[in-house]
C-alpha positions, 0 to 999 in steps of 0.5 A, a space after each residue: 451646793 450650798 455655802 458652808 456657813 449659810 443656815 438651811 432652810 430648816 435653820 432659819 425661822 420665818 421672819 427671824 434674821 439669819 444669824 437667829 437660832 431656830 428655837 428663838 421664835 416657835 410657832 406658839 410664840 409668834 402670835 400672842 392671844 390678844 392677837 389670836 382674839 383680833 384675827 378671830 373676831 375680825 374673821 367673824 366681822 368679816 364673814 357678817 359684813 360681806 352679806 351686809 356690804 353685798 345686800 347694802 349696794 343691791 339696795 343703794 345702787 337699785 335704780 341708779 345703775 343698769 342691772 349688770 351694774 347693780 349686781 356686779 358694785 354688789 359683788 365689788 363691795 362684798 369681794 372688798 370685805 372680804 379682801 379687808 377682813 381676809 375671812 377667805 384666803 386672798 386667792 379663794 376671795 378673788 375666784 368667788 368674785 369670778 364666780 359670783 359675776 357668772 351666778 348672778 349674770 353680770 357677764 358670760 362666763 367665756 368675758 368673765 374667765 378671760 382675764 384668768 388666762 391672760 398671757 401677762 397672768 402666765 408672764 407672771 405665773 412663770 416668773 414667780 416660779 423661776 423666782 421660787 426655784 433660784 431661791 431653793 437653789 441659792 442662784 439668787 445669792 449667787 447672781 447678787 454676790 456676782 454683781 457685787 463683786 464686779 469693780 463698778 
């Protein structure tokens, strides 16, 4: 059950307020093209700039470092790029570096993958998800109006 005078989902526009109209903000609005330009050149920059950062630490780190090492400040610096850009999606960038450490041998697979499946990462994967649920669901609303109404 919602309340009454509180907007659905479908009422409320992404990062307008809640007493905001659904048509203040459309989609072609929210991003001008100056903007659209800089997402777009910093998304090229990016995808040149990972291989640079990548080969650059091979080569700087080549000598210093054991062999593990050198690979795995590479993959570091080409994963950071990646990061700063936002080329990929944040997720993608995060398992590309996974999966560059195994290619390049920097660990096994079974060392490498073990963080993944950590029962702090399922801790948080759960909570996220009731998070999510008492959102839909407006218990989030509820439970803070509940704690507000408590004579403190």
């Amino acid at each position: 059950m919602t309340e009454p005078d509180a907007p659905s989902a479908a009422e409320v526009t992404p990062g307008a307020g809640a007493d905001a109209p659904a048509e203040a903000i459309s989609p072609a609005e929210a991003v001008s093209p100056a903007e659209a330009a800089f997402e777009r050149w910093r998304r090229i920059v990016g995808a040149a700039a990972a291989p640079a950062a990548f080969f650059l630490t091979l080569w700087l780190t080549h000598g210093r470092l054991t062999p593990e090492g050198v690979r795995l400040s590479a993959v570091l610096a080409a994963v950071c790029v990646l990061w700063v850009t936002e080329t990929l999606p944040l997720p993608v960038t995060a398992l590309l570096g996974a999966l560059l450490c195994i290619v390049l041998g920097v660990a096994p697979a079974k060392t490498v993958l073990a963080y993944f499946a950590d029962p702090i990462v399922f801790l948080f994967i759960g909570s996220f998800m009731l998070a999510r649920a008492m959102m839909l669901h407006g218990l989030d609303r509820r439970i803070a109006l509940g704690v507000l109404r408590w004579g403190w």
